[in-house]
Every structure is written in C-alpha cells, then in structure tokens.
C-alpha positions as CSV (number, residue, x, y, z in Angstrom):
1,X,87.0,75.6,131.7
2,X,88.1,78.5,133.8
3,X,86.5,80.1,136.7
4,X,84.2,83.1,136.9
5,X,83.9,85.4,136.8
6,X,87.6,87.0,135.8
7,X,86.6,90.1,138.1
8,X,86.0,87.5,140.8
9,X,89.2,86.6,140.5
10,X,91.0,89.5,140.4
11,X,89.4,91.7,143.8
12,X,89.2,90.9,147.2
13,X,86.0,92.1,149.3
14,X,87.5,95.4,151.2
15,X,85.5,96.9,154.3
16,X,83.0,98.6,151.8
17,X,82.7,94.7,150.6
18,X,83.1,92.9,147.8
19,X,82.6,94.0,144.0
20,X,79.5,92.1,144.3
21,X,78.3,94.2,146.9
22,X,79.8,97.2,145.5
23,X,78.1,97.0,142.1
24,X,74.5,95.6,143.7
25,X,74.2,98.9,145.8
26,X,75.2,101.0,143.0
27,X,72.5,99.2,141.1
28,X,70.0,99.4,143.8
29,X,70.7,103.1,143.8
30,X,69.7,103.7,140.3
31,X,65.8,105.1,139.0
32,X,63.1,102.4,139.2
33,X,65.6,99.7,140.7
34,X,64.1,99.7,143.6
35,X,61.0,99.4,142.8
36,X,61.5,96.7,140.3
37,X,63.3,94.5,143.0
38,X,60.5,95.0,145.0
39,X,57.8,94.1,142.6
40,X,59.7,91.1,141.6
41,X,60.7,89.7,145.1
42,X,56.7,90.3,145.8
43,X,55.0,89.5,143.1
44,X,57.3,86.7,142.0
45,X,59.2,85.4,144.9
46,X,62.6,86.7,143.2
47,X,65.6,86.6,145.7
48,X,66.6,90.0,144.9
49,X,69.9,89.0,146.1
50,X,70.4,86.1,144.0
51,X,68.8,88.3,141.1
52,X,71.9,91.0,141.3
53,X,74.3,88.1,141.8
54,X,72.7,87.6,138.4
55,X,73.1,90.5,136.9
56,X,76.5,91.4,138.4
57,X,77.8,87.9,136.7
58,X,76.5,89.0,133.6
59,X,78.6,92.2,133.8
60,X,81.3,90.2,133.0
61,X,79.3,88.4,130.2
62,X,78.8,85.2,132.4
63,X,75.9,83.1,131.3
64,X,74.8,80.5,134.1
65,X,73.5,77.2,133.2
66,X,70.6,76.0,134.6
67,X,72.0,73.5,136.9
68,X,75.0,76.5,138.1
69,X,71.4,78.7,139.0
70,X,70.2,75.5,140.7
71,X,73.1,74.9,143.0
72,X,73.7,78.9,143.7
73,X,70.1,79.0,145.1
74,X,70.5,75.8,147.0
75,X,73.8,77.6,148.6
76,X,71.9,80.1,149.6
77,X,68.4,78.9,150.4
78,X,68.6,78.4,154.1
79,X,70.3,81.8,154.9
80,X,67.5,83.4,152.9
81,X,64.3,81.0,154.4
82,X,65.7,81.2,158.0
83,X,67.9,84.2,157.9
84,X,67.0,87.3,155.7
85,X,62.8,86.3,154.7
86,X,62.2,86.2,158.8
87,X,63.9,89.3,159.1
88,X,62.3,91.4,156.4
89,X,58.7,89.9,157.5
90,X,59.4,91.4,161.1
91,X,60.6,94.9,160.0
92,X,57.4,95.4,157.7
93,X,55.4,93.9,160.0
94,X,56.3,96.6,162.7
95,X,56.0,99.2,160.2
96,X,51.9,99.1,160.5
97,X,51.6,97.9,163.9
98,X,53.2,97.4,167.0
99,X,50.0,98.1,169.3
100,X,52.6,97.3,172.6
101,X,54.9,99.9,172.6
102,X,55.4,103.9,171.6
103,X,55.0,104.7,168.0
104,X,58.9,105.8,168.3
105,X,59.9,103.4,169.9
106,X,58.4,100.3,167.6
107,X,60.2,102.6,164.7
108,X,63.6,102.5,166.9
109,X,63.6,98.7,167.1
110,X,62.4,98.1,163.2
111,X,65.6,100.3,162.8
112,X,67.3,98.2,164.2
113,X,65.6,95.0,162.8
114,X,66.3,96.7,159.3
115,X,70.1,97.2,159.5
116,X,70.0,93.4,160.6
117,X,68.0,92.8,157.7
118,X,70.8,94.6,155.6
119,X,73.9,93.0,157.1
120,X,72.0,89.0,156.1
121,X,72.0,90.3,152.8
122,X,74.9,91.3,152.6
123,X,76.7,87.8,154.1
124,X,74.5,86.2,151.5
125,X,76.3,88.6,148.8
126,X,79.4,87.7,150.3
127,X,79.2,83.7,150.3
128,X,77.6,84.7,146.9
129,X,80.9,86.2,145.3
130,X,82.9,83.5,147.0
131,X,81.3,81.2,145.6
132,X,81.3,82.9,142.1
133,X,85.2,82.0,142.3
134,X,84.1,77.9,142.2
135,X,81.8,78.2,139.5
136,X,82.8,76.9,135.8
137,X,81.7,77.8,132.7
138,X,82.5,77.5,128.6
139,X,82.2,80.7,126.2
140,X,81.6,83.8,127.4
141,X,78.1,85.4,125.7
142,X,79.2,88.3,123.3
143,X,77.4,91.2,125.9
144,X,76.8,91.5,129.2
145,X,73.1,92.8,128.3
146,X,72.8,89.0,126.4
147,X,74.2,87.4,129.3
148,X,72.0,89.8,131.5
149,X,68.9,88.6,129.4
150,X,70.0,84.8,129.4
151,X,70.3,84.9,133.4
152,X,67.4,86.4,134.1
153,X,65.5,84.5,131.8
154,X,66.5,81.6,133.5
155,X,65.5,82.8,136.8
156,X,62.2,83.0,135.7
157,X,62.5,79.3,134.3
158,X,63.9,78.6,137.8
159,X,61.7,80.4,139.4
160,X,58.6,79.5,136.8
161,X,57.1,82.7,136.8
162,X,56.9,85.5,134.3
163,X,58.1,88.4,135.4
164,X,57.0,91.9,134.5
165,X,58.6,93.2,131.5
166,X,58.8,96.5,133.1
167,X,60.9,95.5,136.2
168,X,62.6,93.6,133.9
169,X,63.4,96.1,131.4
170,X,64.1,98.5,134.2
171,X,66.8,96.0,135.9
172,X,68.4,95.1,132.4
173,X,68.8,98.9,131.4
174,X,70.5,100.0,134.9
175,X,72.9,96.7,135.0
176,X,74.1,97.8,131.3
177,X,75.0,101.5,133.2
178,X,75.9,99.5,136.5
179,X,78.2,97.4,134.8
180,X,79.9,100.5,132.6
181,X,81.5,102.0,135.4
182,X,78.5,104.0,137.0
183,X,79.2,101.4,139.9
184,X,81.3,103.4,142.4
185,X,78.9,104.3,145.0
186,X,78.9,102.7,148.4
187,X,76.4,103.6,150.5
188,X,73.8,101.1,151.2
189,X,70.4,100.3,149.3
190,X,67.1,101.1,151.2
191,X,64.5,98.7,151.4
C-alpha cells in the first residue's frame, strides 16, 4: 500500500500554506461554495474543514474508507469542539449583539475573533495534510469526481445525515475545477 495522497508527498506547506490550504481557499472562493459549506456545517453539522480535506484528497482520486474518515475526525475532533466551534459561536454571536460596548467597537473585536477563527482552521488543515502523508490506501478510483462522490458520501454515512443535493452538487462541480488547476489563488475564504 503506498501513502496518500502522491501530491502530499511531493509539496511542503510554504508561508501561503500547504496545498491543502491552497486548494481549500481556492475552492472556498468559487460561486455558491460558500454558501454550500455554510448550509452544510448548519444544517448538517459538516466540518467544513474535514469536508475540503475530502474533496482535496479526492483531487488526487483518493477514496477514504470508512474507518480512514473515522480516525481523520477523531484527529481532529478536539481542535474543532474546543478550538474552532467556540470560536465561530463567539464571532456570530457578536455580530447581532454586543449590548456593552460601541457598535464599532464590538465589530473591531469580532474582527479580531474572526482572523482567530481563520488561523484554527487553518492548523486544523495543516495537522490535516500532515496527516494525509500517514494514511494508506489500495486502488486509486478512476476520477477524482468518483472519488469526490465516494468521500462525500461517506461523510454523510459518517455523519448520518443527508445532505442537500444542491450544496452537494455545488461542492462536487467546483472541486472538479478546483482540482484542474483553477487552484492558484491564495487569499483567504470569508466566513
């Protein structure tokens, strides 16, 4: 069995981060991505990050098995409970009310809280590549869209919830352009 995936292998995170990273804001970027994260991690209680850790694997036709999904989201499940789900609860909870302090100032501070937010996600993307490098796996799938479609199915399994077929649809389309070079961009996703 070799590791995964190859492209795992083969970069090293840079100071605009690793590929993971790299292709997840590129990703993020794209029409209706956003949106269909959001409606997913809401609705659903999708890790978004773990869900373009997903799709990013699939990129390079990787196909988790069930019990790879289950340990990836043990790896990461503190970090998200304690770490990044606190932090996103604070920032939109000081987008509607901070009755204490100056409109300006409560939107100065969830500023602040935000680019927090953004920088656990991105460790969690980072231990999430590294640990890409450890994982095994047989055959690659024939596509990246089949592997995309396998993963995500299994998330849902995982996750046992159906997800909208829109969002779904929406994420599957963009990872096929995501993962055929349209994943240069570097800037960071707004959430």
């Amino acid at each position: 069995m070799a590791s995964l995936p190859a492209m795992a292998r083969a970069k090293r995170p840079t100071r605009s981060g690793s590929p993971l990273w790299r292709f997840s804001l590129a990703l993020y970027r794209r029409p209706g991505v956003a949106d269909a994260c959001l409606t997913l991690q809401d609705r659903c209680g999708a890790d978004v990050n773990l869900l373009l850790f997903l799709l990013w694997l699939a990129a390079s036709r990787c196909r988790l098995a069930p019990a790879q999904l289950t340990e990836i989201d043990a790896t990461v499940r503190e970090w998200r409970n304690n770490v990044v789900v606190p932090l996103r609860r604070l920032r939109r909870a000081l987008k509607h009310d901070a009755p204490l302090v100056a409109p300006a100032v409560a939107e100065r501070f969830r500023s602040r809280i935000k680019t927090m937010e953004l920088k656990a996600e991105r460790l969690q993307q980072e231990a999430s590549y590294a640990l890409a490098r450890s994982l095994k796996r047989g055959a690659a799938d024939t596509s990246p869209d089949a592997a995309a479609r396998a993963n995500v199915a299994a998330y849902q399994h995982f996750l046992r919830q159906a997800f909208p077929p829109a969002a779904v649809e929406v994420l599957l389309r963009a990872g096929a352009e995501a993962a055929g070079g349209g994943a240069k961009r570097t800037s960071r996703p707004r959430r």
